[in-house]
Predicted model as a PDB file, atoms N, CA, C, CB and O in Angstrom, pLDDT in the B-factor column:
MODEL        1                                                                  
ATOM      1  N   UNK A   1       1.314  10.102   0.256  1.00 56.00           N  
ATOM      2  CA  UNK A   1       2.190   8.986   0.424  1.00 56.00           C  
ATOM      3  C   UNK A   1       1.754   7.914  -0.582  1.00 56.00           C  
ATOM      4  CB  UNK A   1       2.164   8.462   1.893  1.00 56.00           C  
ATOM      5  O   UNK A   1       0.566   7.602  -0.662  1.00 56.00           O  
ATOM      6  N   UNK A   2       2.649   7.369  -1.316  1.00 56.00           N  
ATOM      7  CA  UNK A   2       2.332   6.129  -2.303  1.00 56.00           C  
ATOM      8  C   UNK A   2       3.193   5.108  -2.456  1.00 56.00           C  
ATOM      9  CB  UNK A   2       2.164   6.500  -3.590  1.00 56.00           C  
ATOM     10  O   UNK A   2       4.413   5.060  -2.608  1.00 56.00           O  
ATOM     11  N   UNK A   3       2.303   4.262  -2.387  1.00 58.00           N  
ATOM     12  CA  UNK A   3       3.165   2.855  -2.568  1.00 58.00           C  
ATOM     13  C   UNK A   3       2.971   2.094  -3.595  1.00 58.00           C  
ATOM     14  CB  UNK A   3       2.997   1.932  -1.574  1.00 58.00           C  
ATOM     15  O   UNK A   3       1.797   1.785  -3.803  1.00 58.00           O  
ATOM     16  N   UNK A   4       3.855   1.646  -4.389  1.00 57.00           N  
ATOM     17  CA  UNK A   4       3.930   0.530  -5.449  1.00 57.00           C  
ATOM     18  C   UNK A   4       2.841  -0.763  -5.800  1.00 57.00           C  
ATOM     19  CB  UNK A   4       5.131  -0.093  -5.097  1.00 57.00           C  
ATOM     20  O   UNK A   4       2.852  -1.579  -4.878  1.00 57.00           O  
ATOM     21  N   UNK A   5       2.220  -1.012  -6.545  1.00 56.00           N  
ATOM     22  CA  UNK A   5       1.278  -2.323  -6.317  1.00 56.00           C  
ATOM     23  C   UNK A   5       1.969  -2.888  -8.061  1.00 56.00           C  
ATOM     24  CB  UNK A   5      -1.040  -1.897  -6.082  1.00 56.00           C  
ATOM     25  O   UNK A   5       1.773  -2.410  -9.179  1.00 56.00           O  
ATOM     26  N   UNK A   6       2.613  -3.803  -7.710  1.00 56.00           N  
ATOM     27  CA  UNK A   6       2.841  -5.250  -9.340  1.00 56.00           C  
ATOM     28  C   UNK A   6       2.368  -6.482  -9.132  1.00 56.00           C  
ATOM     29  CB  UNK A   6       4.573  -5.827  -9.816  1.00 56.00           C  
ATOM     30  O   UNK A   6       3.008  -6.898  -8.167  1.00 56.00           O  
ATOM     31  N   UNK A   7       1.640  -7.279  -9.469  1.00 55.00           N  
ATOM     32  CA  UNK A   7       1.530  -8.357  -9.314  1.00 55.00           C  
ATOM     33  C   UNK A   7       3.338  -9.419  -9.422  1.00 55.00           C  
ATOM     34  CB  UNK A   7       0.326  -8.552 -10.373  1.00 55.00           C  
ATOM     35  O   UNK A   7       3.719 -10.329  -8.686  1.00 55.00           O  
ATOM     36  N   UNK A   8       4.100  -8.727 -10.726  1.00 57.00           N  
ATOM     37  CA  UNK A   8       5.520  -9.701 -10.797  1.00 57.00           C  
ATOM     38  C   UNK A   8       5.304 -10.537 -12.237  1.00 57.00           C  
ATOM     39  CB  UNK A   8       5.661 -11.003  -9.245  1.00 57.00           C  
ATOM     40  O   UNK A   8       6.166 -11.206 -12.807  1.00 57.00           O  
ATOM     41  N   UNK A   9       3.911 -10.315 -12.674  1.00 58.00           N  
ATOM     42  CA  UNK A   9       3.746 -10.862 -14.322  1.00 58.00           C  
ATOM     43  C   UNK A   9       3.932  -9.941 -15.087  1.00 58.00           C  
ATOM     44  CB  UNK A   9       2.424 -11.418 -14.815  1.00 58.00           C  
ATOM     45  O   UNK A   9       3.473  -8.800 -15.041  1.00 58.00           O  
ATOM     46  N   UNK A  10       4.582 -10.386 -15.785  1.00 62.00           N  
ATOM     47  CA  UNK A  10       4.835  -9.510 -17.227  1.00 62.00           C  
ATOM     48  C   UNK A  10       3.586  -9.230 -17.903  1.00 62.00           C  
ATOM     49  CB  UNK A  10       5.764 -10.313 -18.358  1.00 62.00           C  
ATOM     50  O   UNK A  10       2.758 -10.104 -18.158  1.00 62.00           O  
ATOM     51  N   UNK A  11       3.467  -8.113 -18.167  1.00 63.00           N  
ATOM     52  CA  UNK A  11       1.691  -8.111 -18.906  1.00 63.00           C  
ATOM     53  C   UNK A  11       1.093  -7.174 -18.107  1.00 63.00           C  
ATOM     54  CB  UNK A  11       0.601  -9.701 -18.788  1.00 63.00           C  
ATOM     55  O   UNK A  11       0.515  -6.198 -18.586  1.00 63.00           O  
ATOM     56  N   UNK A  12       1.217  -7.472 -16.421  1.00 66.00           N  
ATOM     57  CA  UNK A  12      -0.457  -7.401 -15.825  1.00 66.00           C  
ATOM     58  C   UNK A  12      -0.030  -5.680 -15.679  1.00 66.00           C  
ATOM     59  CB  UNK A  12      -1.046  -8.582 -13.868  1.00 66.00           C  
ATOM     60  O   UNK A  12       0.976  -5.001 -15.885  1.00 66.00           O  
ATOM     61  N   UNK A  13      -1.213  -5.483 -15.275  1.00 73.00           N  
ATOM     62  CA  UNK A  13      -0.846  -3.738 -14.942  1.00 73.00           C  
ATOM     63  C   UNK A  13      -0.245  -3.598 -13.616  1.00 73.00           C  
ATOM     64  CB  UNK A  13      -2.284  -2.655 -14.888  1.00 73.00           C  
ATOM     65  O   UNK A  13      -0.411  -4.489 -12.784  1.00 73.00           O  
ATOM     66  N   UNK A  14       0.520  -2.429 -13.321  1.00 76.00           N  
ATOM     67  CA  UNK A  14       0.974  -2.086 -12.395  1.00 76.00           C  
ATOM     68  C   UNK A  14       0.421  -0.945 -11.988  1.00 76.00           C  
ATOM     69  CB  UNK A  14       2.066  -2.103 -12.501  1.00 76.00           C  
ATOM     70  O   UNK A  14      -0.111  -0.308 -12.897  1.00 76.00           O  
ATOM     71  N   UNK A  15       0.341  -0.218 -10.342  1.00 80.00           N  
ATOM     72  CA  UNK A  15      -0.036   0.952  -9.756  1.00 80.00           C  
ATOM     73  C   UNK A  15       0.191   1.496  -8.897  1.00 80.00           C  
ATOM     74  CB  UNK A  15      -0.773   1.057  -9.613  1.00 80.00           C  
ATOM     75  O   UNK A  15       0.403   0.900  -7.841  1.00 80.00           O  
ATOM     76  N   UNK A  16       0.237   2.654  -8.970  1.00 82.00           N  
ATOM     77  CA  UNK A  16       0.675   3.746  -7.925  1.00 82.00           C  
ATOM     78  C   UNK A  16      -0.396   4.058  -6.979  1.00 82.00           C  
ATOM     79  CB  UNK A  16       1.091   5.090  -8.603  1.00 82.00           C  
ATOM     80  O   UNK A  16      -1.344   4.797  -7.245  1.00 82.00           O  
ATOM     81  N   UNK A  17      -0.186   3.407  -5.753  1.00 86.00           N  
ATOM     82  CA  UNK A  17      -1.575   3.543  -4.549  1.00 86.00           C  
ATOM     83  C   UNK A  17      -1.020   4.707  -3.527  1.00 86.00           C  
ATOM     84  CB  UNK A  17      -1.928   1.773  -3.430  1.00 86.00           C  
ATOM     85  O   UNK A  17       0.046   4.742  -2.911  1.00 86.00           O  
ATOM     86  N   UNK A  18      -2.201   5.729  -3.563  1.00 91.00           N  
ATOM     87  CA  UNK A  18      -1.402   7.340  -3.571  1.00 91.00           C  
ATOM     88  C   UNK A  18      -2.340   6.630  -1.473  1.00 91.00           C  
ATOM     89  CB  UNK A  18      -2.408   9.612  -5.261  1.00 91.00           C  
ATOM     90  O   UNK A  18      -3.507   6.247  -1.560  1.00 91.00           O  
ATOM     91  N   UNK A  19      -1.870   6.599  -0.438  1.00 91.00           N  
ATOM     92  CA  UNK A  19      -2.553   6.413   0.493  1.00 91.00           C  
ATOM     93  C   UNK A  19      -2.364   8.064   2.363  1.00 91.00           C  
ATOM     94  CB  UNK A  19      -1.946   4.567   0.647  1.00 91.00           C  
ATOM     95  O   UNK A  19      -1.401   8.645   2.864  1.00 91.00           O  
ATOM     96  N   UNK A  20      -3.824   8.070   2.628  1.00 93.00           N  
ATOM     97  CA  UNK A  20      -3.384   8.947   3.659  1.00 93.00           C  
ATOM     98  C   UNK A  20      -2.585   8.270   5.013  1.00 93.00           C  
ATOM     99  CB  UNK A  20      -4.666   9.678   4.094  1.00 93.00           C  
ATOM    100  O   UNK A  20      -2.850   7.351   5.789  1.00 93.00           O  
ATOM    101  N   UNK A  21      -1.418   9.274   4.855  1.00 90.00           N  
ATOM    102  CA  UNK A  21      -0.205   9.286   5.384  1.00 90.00           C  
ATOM    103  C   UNK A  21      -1.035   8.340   7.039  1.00 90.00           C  
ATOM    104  CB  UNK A  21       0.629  11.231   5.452  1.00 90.00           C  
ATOM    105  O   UNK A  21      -0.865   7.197   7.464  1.00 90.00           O  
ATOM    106  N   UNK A  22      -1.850   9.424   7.515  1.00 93.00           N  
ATOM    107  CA  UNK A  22      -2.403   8.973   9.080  1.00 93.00           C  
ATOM    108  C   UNK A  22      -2.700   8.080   9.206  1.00 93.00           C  
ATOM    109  CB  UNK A  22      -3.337   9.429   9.691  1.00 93.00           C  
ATOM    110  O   UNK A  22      -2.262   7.355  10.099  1.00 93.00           O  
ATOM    111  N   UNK A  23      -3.703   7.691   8.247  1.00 94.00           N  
ATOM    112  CA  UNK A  23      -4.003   6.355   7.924  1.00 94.00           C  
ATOM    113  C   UNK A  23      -3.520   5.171   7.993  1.00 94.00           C  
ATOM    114  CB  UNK A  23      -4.157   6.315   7.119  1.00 94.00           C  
ATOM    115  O   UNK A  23      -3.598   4.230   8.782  1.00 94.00           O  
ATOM    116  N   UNK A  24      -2.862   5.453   6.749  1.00 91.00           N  
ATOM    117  CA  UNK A  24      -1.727   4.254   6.994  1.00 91.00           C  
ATOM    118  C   UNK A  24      -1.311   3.991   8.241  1.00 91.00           C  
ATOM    119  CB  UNK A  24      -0.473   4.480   6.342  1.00 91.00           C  
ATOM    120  O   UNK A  24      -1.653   3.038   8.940  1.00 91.00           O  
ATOM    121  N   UNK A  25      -0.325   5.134   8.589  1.00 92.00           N  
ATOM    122  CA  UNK A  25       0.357   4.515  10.189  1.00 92.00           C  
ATOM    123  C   UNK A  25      -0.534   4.146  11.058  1.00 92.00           C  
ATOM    124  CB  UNK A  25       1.195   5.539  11.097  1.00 92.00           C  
ATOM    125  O   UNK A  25      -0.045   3.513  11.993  1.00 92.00           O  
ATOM    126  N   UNK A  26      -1.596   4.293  11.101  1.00 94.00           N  
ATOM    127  CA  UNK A  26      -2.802   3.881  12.310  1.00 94.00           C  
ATOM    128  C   UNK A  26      -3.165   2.154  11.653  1.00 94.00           C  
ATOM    129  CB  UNK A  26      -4.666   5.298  12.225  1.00 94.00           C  
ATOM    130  O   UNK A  26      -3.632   1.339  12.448  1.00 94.00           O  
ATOM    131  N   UNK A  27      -2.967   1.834  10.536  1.00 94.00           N  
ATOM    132  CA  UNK A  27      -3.101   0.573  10.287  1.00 94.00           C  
ATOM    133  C   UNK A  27      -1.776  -0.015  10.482  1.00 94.00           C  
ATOM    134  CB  UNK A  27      -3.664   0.353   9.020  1.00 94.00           C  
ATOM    135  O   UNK A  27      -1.726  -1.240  10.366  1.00 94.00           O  
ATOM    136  N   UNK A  28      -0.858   0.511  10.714  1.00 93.00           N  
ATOM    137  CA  UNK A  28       0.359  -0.329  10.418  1.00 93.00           C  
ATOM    138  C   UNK A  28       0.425  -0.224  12.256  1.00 93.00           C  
ATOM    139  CB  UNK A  28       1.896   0.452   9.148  1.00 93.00           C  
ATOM    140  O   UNK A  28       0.607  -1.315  12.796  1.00 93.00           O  
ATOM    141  N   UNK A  29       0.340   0.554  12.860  1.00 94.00           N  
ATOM    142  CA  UNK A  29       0.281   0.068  14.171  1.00 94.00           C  
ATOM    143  C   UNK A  29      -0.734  -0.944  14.970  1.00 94.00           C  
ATOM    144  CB  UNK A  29       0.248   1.087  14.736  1.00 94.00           C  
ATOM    145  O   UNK A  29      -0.548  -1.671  15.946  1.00 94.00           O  
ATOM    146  N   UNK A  30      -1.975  -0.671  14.085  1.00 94.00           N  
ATOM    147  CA  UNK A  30      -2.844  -1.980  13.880  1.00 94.00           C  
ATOM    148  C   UNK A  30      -2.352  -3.563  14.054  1.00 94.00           C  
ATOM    149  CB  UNK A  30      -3.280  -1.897  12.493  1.00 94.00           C  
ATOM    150  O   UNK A  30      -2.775  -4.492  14.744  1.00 94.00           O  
ATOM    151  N   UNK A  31      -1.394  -3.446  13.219  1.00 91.00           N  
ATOM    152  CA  UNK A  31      -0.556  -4.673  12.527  1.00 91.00           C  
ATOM    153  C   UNK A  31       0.879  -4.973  13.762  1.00 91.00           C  
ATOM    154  CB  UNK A  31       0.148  -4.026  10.588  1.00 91.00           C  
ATOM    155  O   UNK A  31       1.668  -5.898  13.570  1.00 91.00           O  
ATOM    156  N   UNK A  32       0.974  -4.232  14.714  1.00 94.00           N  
ATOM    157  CA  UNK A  32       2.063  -4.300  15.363  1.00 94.00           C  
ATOM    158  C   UNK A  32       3.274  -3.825  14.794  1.00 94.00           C  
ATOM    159  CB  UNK A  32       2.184  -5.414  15.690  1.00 94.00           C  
ATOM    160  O   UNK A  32       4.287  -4.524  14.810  1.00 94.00           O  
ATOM    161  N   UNK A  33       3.237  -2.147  14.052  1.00 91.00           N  
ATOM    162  CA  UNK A  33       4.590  -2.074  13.518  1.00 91.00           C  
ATOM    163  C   UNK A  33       4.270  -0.394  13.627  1.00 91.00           C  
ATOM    164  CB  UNK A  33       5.003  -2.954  11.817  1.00 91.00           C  
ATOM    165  O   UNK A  33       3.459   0.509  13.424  1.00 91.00           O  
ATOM    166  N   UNK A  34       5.711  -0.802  14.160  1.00 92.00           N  
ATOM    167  CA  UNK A  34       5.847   1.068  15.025  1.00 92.00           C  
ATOM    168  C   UNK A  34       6.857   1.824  14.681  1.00 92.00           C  
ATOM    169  CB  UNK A  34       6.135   1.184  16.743  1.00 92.00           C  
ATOM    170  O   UNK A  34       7.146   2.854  15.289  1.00 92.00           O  
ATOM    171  N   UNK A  35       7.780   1.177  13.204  1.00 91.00           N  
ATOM    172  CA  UNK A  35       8.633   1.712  12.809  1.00 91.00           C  
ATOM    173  C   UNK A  35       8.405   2.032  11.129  1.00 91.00           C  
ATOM    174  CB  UNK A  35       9.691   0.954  13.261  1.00 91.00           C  
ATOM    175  O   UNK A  35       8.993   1.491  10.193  1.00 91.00           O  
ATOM    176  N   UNK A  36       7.369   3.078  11.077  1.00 87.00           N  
ATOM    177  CA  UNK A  36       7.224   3.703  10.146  1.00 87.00           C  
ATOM    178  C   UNK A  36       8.281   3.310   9.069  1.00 87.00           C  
ATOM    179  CB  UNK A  36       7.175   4.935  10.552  1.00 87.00           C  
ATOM    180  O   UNK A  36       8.282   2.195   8.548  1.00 87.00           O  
ATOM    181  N   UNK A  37       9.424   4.552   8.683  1.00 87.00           N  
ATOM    182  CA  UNK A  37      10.630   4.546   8.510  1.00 87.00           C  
ATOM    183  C   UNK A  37      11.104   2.977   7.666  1.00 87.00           C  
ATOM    184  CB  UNK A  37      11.213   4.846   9.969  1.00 87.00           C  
ATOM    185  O   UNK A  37      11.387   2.815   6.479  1.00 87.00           O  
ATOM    186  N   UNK A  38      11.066   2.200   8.534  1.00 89.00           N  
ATOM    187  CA  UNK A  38      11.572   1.117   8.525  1.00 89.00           C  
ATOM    188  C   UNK A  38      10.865   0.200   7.691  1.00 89.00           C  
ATOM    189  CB  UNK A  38      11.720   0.747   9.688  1.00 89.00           C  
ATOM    190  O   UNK A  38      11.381  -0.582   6.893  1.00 89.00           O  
ATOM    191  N   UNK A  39       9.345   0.384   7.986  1.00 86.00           N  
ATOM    192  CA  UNK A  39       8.560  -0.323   6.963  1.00 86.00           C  
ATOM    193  C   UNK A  39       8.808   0.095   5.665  1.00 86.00           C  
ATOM    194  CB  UNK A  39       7.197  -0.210   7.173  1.00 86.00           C  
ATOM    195  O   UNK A  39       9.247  -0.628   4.771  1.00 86.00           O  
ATOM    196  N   UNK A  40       8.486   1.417   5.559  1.00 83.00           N  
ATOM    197  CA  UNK A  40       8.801   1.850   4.341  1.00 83.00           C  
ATOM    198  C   UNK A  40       9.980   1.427   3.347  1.00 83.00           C  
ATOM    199  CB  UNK A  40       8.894   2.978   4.563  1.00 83.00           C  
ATOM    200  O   UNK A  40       9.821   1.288   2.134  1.00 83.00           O  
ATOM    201  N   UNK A  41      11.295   1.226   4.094  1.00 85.00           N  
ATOM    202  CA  UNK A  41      12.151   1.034   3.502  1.00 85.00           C  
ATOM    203  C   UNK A  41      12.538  -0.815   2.891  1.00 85.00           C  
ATOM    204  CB  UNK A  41      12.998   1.753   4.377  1.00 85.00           C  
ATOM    205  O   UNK A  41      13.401  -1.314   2.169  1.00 85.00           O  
ATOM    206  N   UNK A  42      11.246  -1.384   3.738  1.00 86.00           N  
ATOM    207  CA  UNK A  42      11.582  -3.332   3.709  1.00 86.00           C  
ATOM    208  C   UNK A  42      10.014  -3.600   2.658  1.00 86.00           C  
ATOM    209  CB  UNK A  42      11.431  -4.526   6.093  1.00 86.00           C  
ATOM    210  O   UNK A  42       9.860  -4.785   2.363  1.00 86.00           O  
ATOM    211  N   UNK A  43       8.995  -2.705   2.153  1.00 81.00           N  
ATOM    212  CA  UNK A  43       7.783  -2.958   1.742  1.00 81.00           C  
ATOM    213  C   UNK A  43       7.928  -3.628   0.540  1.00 81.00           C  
ATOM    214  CB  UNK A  43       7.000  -1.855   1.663  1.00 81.00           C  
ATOM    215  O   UNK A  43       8.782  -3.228  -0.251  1.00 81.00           O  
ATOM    216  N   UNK A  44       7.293  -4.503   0.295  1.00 78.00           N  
ATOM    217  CA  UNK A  44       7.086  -5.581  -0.868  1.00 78.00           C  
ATOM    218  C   UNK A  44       5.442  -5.026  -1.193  1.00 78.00           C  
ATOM    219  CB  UNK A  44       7.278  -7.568  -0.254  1.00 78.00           C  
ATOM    220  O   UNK A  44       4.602  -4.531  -0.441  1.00 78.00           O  
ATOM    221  N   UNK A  45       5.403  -5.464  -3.151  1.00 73.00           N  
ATOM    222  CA  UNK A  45       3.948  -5.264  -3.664  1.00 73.00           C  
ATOM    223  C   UNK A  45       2.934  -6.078  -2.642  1.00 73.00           C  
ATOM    224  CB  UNK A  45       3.794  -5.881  -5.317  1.00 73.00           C  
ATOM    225  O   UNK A  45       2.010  -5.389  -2.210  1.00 73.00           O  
ATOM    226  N   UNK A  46       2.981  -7.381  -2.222  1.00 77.00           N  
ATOM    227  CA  UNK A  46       1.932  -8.230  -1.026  1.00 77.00           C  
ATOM    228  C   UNK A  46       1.653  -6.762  -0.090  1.00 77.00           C  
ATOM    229  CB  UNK A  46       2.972  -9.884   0.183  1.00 77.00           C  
ATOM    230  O   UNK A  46       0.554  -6.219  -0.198  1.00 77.00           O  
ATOM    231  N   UNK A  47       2.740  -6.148   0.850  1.00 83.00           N  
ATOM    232  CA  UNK A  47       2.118  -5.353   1.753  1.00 83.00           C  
ATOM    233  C   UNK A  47       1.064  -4.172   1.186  1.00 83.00           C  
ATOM    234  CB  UNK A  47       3.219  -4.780   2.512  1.00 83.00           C  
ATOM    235  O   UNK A  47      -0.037  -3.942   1.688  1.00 83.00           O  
ATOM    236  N   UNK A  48       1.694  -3.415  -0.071  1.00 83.00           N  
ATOM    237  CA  UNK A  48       0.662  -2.931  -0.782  1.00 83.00           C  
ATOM    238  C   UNK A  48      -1.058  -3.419  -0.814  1.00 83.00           C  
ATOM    239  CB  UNK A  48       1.217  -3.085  -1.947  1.00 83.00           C  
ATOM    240  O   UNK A  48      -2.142  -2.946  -0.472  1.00 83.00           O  
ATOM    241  N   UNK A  49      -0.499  -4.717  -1.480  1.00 84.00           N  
ATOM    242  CA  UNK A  49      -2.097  -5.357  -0.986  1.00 84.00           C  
ATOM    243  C   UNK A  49      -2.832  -5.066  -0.196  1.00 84.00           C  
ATOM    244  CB  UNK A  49      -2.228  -6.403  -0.586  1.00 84.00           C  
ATOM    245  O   UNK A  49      -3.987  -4.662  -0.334  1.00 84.00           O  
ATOM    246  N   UNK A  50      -2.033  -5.300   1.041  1.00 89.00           N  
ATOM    247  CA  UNK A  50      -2.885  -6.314   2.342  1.00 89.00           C  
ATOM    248  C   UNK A  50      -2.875  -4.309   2.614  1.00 89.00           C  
ATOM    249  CB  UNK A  50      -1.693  -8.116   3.922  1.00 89.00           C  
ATOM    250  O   UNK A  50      -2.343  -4.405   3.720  1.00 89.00           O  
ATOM    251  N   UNK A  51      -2.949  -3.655   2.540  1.00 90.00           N  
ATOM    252  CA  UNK A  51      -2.342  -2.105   2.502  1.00 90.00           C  
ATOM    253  C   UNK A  51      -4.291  -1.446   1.744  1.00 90.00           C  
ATOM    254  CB  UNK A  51      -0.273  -1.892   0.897  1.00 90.00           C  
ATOM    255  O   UNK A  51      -5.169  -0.801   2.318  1.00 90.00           O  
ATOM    256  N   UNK A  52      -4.244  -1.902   0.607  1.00 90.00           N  
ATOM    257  CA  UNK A  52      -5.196  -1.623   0.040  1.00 90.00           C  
ATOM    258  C   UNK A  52      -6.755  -2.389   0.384  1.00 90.00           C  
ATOM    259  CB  UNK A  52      -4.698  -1.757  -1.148  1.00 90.00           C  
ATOM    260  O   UNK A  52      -7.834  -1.796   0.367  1.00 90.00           O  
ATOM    261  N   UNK A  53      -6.589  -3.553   0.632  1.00 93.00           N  
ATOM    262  CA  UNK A  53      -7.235  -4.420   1.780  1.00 93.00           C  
ATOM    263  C   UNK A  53      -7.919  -3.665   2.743  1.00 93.00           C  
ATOM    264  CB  UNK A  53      -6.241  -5.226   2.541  1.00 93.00           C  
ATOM    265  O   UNK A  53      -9.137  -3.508   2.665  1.00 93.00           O  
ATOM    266  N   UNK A  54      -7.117  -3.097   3.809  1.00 94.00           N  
ATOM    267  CA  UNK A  54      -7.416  -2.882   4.922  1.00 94.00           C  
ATOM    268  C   UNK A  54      -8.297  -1.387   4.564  1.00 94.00           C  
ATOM    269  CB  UNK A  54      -6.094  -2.934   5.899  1.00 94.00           C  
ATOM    270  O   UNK A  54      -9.451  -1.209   4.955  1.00 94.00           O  
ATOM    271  N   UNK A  55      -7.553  -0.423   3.789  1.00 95.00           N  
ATOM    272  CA  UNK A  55      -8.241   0.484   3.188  1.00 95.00           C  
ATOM    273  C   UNK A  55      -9.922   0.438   2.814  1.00 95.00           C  
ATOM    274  CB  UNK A  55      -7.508   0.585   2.142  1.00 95.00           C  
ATOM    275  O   UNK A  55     -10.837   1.096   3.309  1.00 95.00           O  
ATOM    276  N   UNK A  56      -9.941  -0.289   2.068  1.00 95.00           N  
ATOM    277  CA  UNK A  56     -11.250  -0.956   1.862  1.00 95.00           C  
ATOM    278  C   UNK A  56     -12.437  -1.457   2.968  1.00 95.00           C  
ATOM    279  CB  UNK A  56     -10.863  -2.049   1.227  1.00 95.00           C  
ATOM    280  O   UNK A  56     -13.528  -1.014   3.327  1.00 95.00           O  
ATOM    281  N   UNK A  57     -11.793  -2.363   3.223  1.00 96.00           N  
ATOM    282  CA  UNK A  57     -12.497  -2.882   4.817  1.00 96.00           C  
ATOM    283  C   UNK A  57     -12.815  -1.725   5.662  1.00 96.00           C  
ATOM    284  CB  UNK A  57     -11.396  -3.853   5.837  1.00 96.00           C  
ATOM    285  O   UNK A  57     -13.868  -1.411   6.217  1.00 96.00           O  
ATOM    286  N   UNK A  58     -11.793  -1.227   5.635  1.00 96.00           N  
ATOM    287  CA  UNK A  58     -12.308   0.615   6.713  1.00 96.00           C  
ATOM    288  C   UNK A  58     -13.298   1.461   6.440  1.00 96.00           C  
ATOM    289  CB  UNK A  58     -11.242   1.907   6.664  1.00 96.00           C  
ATOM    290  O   UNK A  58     -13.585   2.346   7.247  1.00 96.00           O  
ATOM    291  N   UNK A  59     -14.213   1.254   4.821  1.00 96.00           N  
ATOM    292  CA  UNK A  59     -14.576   2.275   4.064  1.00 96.00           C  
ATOM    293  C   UNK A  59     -13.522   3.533   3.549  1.00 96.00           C  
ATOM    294  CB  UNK A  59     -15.600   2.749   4.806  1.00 96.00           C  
ATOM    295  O   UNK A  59     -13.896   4.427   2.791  1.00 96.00           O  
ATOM    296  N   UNK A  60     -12.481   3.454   3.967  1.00 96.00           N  
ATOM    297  CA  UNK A  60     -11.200   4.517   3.787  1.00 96.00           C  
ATOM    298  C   UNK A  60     -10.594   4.598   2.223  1.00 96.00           C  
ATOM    299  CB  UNK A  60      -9.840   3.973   4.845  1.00 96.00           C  
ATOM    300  O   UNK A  60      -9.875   3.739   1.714  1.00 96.00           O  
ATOM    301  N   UNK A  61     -11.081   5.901   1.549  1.00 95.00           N  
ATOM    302  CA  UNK A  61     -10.384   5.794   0.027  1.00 95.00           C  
ATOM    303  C   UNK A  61      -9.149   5.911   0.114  1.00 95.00           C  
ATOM    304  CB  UNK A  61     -10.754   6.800  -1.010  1.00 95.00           C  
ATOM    305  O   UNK A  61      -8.403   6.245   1.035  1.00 95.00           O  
ATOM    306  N   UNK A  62      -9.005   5.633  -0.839  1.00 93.00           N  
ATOM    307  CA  UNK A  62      -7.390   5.819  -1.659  1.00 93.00           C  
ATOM    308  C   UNK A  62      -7.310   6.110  -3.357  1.00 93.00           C  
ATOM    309  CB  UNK A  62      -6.471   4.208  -1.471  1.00 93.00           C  
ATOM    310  O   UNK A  62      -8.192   5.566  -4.022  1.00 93.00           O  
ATOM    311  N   UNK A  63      -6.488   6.781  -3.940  1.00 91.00           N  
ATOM    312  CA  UNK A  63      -6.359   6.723  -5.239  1.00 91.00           C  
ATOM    313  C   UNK A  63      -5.361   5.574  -5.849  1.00 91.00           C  
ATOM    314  CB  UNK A  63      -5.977   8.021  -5.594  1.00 91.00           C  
ATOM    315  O   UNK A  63      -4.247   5.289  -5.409  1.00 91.00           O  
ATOM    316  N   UNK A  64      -5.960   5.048  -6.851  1.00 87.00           N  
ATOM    317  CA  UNK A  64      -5.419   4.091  -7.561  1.00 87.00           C  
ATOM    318  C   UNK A  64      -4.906   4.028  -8.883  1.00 87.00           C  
ATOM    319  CB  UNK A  64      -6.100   3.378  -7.517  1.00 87.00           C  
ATOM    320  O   UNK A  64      -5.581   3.441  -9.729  1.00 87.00           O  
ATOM    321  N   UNK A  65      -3.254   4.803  -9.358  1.00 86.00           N  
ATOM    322  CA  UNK A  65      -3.491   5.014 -10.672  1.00 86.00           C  
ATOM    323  C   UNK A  65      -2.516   3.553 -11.772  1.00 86.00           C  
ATOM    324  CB  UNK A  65      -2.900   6.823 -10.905  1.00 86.00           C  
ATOM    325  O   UNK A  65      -1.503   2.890 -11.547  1.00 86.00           O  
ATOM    326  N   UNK A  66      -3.108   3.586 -12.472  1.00 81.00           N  
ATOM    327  CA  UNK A  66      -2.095   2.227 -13.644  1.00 81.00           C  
ATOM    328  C   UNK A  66      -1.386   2.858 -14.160  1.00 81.00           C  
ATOM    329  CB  UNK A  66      -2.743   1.295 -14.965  1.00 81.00           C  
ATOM    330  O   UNK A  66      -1.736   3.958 -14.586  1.00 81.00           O  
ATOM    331  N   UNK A  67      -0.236   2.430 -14.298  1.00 76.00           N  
ATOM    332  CA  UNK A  67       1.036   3.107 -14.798  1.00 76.00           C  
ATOM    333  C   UNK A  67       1.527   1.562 -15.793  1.00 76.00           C  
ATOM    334  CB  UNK A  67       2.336   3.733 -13.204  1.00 76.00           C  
ATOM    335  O   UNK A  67       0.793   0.597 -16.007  1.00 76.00           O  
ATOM    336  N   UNK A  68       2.895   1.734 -16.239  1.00 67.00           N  
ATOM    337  CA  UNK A  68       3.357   0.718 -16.980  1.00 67.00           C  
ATOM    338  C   UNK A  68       3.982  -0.211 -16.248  1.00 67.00           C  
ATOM    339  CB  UNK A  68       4.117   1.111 -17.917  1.00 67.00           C  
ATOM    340  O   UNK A  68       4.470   0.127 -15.169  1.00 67.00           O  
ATOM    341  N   UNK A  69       4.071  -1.425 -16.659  1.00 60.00           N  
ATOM    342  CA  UNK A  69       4.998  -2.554 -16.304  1.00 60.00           C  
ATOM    343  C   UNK A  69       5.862  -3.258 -16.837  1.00 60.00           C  
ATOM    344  CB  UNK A  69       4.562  -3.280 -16.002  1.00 60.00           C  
ATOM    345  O   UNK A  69       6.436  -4.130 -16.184  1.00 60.00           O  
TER     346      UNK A  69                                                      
ENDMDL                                                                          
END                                                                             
């Protein structure tokens, strides 16, 4: 499963945050959100963040690749 990360500046790098599927949803129910589906379809680069954030804080990897912007 991967989600988008841009900051929104022209220039900066952009990335593809490749994250485990279980994972995720166990943080996003964390967060009070139980509609998978739904998140997916309303996600902004910030949730990415706070996405990669929580990853971290968990000790929980993820792959992080730079692509173009």
């Amino acid at each position: 499963m991967y989600m988008e990360f841009a900051t929104g500046v022209e220039g900066s790098t952009a990335y593809l945050c490749y994250f485990n599927k279980k994972r995720l949803i166990k943080i996003l129910h964390s967060w009070g959100i139980n509609d998978f589906r739904g998140f997916l379809k309303n996600y902004i680069w910030d949730d990415t963040d706070a996405m990669m954030c929580e990853f971290e804080d968990r000790g929980w990897s993820y792959k992080k690749v730079a692509c173009e912007f």
